[in-house]
PQR file of N, CA, C, O and H, with PARSE charges and radii, in Angstrom:
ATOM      1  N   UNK A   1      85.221 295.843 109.578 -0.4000 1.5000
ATOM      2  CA  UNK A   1      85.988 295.289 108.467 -0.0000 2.0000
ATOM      3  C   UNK A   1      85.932 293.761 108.539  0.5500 1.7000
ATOM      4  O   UNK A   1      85.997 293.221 109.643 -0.5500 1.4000
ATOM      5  N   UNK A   2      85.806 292.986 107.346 -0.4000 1.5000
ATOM      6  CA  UNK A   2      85.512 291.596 107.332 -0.0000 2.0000
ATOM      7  C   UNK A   2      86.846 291.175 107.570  0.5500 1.7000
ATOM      8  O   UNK A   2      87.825 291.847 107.245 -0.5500 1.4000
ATOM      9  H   UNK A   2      85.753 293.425 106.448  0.4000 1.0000
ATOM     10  N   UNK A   3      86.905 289.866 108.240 -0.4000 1.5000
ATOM     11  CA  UNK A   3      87.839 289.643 107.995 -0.0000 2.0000
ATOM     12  C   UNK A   3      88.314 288.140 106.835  0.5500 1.7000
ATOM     13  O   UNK A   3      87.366 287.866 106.100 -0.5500 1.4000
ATOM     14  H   UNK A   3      86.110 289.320 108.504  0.4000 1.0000
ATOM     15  N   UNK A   4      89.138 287.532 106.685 -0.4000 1.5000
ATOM     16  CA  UNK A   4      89.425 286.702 106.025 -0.0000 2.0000
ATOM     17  C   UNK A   4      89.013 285.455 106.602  0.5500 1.7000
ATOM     18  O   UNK A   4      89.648 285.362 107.653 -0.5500 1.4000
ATOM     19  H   UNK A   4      89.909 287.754 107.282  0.4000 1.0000
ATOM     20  N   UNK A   5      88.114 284.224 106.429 -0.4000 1.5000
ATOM     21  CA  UNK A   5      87.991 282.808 106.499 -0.0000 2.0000
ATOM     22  C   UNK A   5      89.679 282.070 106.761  0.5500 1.7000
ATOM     23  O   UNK A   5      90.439 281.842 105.820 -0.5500 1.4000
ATOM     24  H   UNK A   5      87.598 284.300 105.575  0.4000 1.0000
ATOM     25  N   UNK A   6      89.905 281.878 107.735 -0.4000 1.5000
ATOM     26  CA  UNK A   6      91.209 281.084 107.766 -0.0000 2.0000
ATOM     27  C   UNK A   6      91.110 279.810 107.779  0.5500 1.7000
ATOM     28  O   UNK A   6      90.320 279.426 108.642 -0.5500 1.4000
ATOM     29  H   UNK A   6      89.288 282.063 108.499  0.4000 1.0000
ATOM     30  N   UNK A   7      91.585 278.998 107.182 -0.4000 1.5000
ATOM     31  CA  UNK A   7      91.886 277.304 107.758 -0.0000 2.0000
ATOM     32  C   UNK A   7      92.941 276.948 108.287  0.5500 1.7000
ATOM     33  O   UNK A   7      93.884 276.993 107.497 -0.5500 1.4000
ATOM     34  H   UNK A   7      92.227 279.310 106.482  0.4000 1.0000
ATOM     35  N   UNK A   8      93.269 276.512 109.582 -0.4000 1.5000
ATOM     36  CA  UNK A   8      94.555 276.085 109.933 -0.0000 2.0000
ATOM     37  C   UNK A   8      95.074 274.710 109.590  0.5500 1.7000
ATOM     38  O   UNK A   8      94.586 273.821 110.287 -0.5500 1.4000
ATOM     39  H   UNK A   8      92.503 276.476 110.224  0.4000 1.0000
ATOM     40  N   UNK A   9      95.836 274.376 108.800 -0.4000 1.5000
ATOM     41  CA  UNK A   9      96.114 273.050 108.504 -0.0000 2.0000
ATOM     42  C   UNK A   9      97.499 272.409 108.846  0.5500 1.7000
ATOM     43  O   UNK A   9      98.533 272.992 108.521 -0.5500 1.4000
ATOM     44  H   UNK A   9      96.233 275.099 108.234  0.4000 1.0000
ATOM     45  N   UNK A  10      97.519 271.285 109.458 -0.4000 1.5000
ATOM     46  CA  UNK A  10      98.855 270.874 110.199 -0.0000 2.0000
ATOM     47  C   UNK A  10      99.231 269.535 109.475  0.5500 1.7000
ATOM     48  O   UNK A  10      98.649 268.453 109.552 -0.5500 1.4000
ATOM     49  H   UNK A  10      96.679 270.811 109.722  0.4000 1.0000
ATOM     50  N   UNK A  11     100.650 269.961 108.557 -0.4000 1.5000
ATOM     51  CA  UNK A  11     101.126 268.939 108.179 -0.0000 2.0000
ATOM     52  C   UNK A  11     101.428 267.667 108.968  0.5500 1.7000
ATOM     53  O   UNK A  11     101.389 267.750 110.195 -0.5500 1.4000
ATOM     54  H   UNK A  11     101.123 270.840 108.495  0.4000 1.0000
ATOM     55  N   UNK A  12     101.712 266.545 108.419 -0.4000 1.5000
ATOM     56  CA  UNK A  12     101.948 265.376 109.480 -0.0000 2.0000
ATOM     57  C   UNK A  12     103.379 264.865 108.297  0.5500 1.7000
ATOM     58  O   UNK A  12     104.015 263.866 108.634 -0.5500 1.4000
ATOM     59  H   UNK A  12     101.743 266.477 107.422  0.4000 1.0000
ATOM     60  N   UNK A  13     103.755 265.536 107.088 -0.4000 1.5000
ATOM     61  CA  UNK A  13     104.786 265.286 106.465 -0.0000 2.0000
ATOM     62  C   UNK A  13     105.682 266.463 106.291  0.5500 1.7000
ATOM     63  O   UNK A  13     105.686 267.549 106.870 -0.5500 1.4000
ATOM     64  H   UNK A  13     103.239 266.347 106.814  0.4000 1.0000
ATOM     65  N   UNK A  14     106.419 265.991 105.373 -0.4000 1.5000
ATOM     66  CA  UNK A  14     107.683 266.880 104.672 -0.0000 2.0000
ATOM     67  C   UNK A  14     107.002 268.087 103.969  0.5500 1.7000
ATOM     68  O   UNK A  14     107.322 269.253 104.203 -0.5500 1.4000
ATOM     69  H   UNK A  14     106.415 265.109 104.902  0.4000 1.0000
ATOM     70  N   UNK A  15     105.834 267.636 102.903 -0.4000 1.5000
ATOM     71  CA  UNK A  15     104.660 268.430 102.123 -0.0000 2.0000
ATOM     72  C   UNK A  15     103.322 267.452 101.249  0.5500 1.7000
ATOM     73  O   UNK A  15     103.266 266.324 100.760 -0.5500 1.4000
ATOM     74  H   UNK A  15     105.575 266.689 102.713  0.4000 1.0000
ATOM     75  N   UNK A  16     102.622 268.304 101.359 -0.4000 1.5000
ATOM     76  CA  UNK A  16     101.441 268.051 100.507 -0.0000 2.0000
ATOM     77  C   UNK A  16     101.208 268.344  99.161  0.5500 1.7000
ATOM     78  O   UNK A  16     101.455 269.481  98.758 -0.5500 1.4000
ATOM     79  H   UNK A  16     102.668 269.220 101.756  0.4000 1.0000
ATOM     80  N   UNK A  17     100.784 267.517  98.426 -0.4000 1.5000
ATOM     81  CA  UNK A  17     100.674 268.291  96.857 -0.0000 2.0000
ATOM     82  C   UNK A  17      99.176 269.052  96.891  0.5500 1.7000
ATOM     83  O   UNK A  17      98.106 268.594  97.292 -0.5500 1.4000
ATOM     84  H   UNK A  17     100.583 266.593  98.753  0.4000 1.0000
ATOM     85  N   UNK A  18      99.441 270.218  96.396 -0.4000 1.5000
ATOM     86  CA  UNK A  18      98.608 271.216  96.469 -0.0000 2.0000
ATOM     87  C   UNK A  18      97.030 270.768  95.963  0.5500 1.7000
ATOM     88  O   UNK A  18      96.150 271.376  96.573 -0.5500 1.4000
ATOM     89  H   UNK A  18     100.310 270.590  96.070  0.4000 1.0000
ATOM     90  N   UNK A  19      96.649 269.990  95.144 -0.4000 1.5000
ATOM     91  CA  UNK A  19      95.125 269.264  94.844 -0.0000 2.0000
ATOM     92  C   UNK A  19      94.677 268.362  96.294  0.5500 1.7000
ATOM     93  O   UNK A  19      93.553 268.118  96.733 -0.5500 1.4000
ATOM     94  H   UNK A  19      97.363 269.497  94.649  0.4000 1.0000
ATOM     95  N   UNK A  20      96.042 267.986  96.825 -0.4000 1.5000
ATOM     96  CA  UNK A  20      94.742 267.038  98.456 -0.0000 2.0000
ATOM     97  C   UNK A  20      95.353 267.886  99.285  0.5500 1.7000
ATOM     98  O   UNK A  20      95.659 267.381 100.365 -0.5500 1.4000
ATOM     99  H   UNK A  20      96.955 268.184  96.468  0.4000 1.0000
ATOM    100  N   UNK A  21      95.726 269.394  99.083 -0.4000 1.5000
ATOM    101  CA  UNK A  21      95.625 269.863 100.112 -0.0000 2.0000
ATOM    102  C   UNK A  21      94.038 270.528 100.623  0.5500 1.7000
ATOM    103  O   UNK A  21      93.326 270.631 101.621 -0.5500 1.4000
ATOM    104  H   UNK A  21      95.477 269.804  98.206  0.4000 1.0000
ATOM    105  N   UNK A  22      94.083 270.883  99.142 -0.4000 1.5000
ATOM    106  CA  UNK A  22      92.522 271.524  98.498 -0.0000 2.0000
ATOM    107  C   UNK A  22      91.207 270.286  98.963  0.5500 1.7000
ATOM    108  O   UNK A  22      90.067 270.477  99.387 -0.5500 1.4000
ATOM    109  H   UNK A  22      94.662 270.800  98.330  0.4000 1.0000
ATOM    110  N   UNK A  23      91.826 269.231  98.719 -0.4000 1.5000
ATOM    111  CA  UNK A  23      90.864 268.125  99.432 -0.0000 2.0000
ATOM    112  C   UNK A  23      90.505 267.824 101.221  0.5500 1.7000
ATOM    113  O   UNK A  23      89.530 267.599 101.938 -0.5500 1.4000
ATOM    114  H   UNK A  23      92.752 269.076  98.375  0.4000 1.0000
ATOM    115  N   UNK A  24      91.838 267.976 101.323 -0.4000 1.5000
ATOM    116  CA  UNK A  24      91.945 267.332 103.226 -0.0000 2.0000
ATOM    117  C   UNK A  24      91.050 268.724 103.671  0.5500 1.7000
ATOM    118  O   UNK A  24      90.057 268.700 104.398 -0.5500 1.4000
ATOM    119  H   UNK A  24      92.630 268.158 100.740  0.4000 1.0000
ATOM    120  N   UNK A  25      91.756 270.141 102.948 -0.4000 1.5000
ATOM    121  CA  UNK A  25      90.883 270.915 103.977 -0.0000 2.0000
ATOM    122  C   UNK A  25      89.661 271.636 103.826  0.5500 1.7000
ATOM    123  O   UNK A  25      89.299 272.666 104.394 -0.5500 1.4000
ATOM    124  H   UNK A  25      92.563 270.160 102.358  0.4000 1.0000
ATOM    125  N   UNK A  26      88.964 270.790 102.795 -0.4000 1.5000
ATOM    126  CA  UNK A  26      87.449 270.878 102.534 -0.0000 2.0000
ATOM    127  C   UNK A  26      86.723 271.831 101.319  0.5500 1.7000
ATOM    128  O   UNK A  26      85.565 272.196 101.117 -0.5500 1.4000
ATOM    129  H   UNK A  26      89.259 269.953 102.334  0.4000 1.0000
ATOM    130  N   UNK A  27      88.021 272.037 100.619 -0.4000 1.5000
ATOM    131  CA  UNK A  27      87.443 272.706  99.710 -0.0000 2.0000
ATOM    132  C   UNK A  27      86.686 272.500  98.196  0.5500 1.7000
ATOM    133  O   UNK A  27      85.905 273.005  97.389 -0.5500 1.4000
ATOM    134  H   UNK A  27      88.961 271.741 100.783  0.4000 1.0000
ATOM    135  N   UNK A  28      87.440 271.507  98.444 -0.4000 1.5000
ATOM    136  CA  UNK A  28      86.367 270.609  97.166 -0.0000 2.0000
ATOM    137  C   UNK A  28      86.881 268.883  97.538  0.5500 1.7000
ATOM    138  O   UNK A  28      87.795 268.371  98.183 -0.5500 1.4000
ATOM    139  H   UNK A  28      88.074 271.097  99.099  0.4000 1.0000
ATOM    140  N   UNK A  29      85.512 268.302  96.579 -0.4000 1.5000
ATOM    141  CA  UNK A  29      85.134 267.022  96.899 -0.0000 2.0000
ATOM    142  C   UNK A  29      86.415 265.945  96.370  0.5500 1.7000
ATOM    143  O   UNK A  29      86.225 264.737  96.515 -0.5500 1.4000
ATOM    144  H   UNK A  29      84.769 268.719  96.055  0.4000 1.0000
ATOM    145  N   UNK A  30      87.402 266.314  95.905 -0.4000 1.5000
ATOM    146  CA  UNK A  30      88.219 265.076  95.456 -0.0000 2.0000
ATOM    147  C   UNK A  30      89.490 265.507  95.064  0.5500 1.7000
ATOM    148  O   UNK A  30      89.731 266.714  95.044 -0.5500 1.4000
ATOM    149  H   UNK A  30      87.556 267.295  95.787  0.4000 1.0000
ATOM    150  N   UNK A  31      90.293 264.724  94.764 -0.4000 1.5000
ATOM    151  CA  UNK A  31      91.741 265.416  93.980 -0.0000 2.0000
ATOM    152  C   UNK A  31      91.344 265.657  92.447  0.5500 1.7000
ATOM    153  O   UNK A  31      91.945 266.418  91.689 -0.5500 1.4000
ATOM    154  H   UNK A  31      90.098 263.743  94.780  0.4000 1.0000
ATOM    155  N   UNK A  32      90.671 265.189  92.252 -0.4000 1.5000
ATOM    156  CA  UNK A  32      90.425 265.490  90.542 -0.0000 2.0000
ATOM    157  C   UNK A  32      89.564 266.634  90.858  0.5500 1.7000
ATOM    158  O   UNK A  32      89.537 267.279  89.810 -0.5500 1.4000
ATOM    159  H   UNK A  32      90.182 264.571  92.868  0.4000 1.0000
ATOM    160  N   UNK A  33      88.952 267.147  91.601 -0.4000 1.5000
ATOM    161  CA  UNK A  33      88.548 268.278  91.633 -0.0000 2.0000
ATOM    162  C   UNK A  33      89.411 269.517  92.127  0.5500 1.7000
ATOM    163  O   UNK A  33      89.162 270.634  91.675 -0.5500 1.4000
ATOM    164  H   UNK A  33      88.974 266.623  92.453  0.4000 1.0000
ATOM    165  N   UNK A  34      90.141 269.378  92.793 -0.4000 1.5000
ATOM    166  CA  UNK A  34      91.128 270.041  93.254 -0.0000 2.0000
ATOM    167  C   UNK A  34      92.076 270.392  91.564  0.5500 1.7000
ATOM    168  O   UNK A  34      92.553 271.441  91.131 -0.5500 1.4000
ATOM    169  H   UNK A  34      90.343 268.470  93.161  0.4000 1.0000
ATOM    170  N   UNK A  35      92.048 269.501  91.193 -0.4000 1.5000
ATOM    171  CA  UNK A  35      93.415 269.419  90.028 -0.0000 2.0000
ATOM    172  C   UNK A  35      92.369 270.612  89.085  0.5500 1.7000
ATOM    173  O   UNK A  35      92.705 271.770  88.835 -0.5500 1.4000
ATOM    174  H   UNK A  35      91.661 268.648  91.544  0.4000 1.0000
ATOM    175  N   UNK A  36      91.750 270.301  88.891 -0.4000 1.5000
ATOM    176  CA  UNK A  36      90.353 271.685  88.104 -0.0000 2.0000
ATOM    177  C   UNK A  36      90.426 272.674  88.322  0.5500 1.7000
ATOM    178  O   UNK A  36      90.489 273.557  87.467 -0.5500 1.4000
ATOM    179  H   UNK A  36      91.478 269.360  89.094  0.4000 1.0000
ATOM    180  N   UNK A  37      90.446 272.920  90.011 -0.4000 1.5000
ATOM    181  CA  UNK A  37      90.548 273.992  90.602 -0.0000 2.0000
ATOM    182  C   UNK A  37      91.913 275.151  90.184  0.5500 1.7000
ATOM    183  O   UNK A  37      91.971 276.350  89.908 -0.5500 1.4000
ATOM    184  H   UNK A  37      90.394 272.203  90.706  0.4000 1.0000
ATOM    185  N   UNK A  38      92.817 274.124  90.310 -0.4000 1.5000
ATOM    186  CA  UNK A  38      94.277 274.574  90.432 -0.0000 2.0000
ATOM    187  C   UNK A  38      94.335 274.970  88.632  0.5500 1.7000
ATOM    188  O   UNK A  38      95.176 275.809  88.311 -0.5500 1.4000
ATOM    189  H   UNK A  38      92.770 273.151  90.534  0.4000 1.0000
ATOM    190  N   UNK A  39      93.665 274.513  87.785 -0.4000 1.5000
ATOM    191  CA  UNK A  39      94.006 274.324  86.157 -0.0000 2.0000
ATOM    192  C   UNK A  39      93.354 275.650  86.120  0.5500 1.7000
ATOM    193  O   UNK A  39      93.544 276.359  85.131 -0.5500 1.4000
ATOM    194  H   UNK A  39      92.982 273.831  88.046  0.4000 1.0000
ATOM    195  N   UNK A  40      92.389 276.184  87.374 -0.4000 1.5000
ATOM    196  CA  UNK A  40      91.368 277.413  86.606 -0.0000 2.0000
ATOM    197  C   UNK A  40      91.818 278.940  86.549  0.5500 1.7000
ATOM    198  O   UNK A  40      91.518 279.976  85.954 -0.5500 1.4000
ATOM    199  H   UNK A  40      92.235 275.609  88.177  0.4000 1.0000
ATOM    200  N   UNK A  41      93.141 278.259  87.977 -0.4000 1.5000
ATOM    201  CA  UNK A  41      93.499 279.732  87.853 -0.0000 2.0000
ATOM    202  C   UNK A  41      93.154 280.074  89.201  0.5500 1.7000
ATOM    203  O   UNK A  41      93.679 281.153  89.478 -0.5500 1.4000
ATOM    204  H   UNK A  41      93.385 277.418  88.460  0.4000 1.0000
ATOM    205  N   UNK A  42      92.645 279.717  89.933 -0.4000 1.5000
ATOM    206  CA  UNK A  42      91.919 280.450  91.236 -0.0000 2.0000
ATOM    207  C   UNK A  42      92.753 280.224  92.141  0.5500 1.7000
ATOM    208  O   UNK A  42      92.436 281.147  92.891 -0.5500 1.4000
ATOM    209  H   UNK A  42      92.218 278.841  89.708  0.4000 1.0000
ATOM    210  N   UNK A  43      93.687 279.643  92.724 -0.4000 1.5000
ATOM    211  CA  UNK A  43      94.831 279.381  93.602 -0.0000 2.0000
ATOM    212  C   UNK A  43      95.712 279.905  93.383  0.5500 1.7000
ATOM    213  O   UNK A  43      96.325 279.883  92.315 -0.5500 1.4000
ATOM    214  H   UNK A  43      93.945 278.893  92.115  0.4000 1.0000
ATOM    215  N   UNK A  44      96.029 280.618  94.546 -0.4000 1.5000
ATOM    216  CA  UNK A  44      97.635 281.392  95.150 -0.0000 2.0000
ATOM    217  C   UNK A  44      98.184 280.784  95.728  0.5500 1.7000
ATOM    218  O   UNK A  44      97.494 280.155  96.531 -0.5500 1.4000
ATOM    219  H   UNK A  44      95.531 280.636  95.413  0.4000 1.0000
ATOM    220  N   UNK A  45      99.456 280.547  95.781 -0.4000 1.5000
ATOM    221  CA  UNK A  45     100.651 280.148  96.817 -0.0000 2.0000
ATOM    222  C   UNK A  45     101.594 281.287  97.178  0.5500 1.7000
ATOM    223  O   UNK A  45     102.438 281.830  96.465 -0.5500 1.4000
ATOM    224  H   UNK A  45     100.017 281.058  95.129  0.4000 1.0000
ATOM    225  N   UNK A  46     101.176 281.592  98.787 -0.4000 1.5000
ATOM    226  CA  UNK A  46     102.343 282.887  99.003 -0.0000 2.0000
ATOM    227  C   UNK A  46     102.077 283.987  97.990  0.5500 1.7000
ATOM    228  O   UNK A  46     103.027 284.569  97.467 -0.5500 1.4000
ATOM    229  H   UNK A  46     100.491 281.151  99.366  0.4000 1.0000
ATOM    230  N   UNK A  47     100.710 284.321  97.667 -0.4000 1.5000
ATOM    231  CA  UNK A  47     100.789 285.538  96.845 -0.0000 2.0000
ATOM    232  C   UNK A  47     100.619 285.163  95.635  0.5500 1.7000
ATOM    233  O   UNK A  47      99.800 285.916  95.109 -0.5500 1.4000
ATOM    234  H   UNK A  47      99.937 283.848  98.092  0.4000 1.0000
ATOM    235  N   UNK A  48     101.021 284.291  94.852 -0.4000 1.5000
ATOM    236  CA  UNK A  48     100.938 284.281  93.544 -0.0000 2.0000
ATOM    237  C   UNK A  48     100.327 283.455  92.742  0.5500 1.7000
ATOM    238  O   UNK A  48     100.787 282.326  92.911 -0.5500 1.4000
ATOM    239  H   UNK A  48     101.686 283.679  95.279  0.4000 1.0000
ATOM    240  N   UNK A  49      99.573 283.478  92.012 -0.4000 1.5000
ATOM    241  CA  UNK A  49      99.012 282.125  90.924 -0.0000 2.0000
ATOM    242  C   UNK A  49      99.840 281.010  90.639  0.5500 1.7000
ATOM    243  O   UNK A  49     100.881 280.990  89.982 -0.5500 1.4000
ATOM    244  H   UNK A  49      99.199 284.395  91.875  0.4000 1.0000
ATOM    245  N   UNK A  50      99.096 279.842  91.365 -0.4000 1.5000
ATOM    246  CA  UNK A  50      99.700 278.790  91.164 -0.0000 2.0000
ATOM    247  C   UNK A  50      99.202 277.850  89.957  0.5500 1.7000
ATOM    248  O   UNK A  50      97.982 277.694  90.022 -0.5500 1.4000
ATOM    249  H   UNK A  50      98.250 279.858  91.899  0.4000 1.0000
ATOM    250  N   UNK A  51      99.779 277.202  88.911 -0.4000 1.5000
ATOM    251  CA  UNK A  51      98.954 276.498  88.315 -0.0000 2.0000
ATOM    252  C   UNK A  51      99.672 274.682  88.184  0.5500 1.7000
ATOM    253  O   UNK A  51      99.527 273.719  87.431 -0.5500 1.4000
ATOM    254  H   UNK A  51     100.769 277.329  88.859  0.4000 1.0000
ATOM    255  N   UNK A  52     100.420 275.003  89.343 -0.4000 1.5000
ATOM    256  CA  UNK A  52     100.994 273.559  89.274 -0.0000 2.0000
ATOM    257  C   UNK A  52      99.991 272.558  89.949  0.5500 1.7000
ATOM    258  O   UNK A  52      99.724 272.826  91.121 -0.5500 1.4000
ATOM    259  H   UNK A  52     100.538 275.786  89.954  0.4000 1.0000
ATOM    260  N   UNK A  53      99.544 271.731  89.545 -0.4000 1.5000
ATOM    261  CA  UNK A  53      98.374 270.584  90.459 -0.0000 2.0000
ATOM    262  C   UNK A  53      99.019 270.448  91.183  0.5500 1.7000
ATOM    263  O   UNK A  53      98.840 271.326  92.027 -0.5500 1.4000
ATOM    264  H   UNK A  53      99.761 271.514  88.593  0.4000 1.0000
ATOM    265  N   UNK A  54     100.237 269.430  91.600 -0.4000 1.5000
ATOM    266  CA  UNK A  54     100.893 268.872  92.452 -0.0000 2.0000
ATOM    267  C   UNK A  54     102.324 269.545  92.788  0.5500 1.7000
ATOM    268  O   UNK A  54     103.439 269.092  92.529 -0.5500 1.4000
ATOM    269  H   UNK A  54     100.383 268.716  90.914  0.4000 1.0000
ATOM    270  N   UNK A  55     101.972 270.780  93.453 -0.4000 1.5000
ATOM    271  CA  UNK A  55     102.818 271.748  93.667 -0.0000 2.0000
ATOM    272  C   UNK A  55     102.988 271.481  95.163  0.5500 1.7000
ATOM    273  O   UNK A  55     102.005 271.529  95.902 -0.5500 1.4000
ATOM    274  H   UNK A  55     101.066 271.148  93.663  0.4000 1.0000
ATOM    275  N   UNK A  56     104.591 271.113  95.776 -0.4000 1.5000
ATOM    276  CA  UNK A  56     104.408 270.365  96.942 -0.0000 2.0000
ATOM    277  C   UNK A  56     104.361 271.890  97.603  0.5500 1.7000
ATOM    278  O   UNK A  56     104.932 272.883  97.150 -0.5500 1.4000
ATOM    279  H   UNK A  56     105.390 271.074  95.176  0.4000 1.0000
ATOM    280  N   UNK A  57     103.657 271.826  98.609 -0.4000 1.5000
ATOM    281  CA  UNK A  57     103.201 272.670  99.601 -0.0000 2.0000
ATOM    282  C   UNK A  57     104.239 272.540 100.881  0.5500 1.7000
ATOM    283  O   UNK A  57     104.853 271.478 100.979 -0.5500 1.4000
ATOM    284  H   UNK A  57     103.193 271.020  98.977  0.4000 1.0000
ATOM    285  N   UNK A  58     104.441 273.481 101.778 -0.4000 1.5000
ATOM    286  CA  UNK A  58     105.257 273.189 102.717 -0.0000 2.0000
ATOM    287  C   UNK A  58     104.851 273.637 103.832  0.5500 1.7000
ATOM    288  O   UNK A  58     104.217 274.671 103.624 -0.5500 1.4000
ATOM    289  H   UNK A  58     103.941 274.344 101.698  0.4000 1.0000
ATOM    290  N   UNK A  59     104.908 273.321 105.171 -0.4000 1.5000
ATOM    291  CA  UNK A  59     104.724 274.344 106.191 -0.0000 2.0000
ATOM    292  C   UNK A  59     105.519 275.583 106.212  0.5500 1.7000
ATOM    293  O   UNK A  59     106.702 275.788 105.942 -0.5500 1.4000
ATOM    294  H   UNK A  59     105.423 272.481 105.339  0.4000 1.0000
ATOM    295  N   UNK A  60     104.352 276.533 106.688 -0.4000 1.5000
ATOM    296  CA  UNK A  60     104.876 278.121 106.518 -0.0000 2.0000
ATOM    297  C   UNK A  60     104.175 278.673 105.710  0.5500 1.7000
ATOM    298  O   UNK A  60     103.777 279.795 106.023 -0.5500 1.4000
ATOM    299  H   UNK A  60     103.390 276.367 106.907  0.4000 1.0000
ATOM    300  N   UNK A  61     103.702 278.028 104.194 -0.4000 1.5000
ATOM    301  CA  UNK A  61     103.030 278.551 103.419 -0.0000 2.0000
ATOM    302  C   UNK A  61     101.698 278.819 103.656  0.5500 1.7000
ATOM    303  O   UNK A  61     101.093 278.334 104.612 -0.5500 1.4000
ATOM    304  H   UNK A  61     104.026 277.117 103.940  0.4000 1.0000
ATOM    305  N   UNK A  62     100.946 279.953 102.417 -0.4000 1.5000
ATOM    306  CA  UNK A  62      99.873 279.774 102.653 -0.0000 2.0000
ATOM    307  C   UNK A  62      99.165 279.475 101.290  0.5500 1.7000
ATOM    308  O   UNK A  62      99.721 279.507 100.192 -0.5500 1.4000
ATOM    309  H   UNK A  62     101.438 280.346 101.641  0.4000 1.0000
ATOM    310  N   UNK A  63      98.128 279.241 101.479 -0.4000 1.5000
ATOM    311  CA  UNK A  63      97.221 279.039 100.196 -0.0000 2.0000
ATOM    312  C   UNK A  63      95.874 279.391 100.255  0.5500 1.7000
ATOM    313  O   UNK A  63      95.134 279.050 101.178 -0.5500 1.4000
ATOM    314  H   UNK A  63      97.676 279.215 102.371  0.4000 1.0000
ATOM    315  N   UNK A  64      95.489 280.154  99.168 -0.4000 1.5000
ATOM    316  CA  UNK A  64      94.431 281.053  99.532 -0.0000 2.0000
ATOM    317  C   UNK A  64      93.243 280.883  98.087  0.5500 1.7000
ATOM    318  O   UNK A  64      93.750 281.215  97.016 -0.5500 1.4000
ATOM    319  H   UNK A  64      96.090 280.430  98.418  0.4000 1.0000
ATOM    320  N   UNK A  65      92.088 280.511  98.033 -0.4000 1.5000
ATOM    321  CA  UNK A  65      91.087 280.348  97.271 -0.0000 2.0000
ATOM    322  C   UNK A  65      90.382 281.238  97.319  0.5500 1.7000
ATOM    323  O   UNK A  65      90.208 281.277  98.537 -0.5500 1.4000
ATOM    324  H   UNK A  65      91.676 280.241  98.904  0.4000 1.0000
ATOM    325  N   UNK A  66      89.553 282.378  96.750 -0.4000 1.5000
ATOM    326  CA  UNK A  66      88.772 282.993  96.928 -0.0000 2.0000
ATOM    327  C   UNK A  66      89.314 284.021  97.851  0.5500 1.7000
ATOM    328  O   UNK A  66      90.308 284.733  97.713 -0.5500 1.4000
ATOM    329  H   UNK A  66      89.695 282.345  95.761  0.4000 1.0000
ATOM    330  N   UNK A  67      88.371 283.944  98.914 -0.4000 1.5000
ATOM    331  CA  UNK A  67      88.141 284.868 100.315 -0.0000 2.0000
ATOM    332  C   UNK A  67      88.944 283.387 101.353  0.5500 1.7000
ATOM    333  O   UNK A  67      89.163 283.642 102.537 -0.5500 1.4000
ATOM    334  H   UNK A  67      87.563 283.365  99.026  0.4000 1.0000
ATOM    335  N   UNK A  68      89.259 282.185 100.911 -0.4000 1.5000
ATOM    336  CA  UNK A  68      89.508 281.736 101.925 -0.0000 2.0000
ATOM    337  C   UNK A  68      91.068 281.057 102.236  0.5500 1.7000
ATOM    338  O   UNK A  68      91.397 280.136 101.488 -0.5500 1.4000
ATOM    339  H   UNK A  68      89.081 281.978  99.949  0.4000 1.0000
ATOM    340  N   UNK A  69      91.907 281.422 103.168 -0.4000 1.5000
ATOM    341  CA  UNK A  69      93.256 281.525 103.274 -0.0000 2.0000
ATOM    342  C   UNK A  69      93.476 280.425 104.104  0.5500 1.7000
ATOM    343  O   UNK A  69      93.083 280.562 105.263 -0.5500 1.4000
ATOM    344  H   UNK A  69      91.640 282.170 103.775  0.4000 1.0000
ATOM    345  N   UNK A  70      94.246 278.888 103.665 -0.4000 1.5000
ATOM    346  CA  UNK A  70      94.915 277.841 104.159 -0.0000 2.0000
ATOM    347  C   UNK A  70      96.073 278.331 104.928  0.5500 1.7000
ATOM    348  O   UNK A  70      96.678 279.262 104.399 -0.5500 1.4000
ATOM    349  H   UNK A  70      94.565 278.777 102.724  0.4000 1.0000
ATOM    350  N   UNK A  71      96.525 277.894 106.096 -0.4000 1.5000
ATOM    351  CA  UNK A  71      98.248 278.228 106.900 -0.0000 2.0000
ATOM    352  C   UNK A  71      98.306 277.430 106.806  0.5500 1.7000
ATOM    353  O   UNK A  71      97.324 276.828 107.239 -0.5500 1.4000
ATOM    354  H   UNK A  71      96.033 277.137 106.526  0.4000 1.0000
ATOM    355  N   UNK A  72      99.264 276.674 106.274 -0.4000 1.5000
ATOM    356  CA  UNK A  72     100.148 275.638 106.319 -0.0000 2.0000
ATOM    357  C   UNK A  72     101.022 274.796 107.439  0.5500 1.7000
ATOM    358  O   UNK A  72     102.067 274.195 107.190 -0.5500 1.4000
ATOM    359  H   UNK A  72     100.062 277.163 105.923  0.4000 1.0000
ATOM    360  N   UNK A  73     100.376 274.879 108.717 -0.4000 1.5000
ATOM    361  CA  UNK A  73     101.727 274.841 110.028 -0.0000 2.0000
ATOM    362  C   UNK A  73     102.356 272.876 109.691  0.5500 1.7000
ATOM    363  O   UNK A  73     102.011 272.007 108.891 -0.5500 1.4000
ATOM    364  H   UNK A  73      99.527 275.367 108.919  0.4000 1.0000
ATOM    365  N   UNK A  74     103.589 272.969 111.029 -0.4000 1.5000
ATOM    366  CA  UNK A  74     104.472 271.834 110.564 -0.0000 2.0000
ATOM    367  C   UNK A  74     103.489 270.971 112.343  0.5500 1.7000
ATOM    368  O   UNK A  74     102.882 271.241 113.379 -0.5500 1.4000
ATOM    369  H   UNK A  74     103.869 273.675 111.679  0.4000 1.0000
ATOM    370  N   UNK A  75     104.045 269.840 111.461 -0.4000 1.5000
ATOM    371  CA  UNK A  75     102.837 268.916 112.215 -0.0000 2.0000
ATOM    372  C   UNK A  75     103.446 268.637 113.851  0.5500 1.7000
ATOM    373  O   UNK A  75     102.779 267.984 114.654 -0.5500 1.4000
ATOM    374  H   UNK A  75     104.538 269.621 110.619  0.4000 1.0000
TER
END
């Protein structure tokens, strides 16, 4: 059974807005690309379609593109 692509990502704040989170952890080339991303529909937060660009992110959460699942840990 495959398993899921994880990224572990460690806040160093309070939260991240969800387009440079999509940036810091390599999933696309910029925040304006990230903000595309998030407008297309393809991002979950905790399960559900997110379509906020700058949806502050928190540790604990996760965020998941595709096949590939962000953890959110606290820095």
């Amino acid at each position: 059974m495959p398993t899921t692509p994880t990224i572990d990502f460690t806040l160093d704040r309070e939260f991240i807005e969800l387009n440079q989170l999509l940036k810091l952890a390599g999933l696309c080339d910029s925040g304006g690309a990230g903000k595309r991303l998030v407008a297309s529909g393809a991002v979950q937060v905790d399960g559900a379609v997110e379509l906020r660009k700058t949806a502050k992110i928190r540790a604990g959460q996760r965020v998941r593109v595709g096949e590939i699942e962000i953890r959110v840990r606290a820095g």
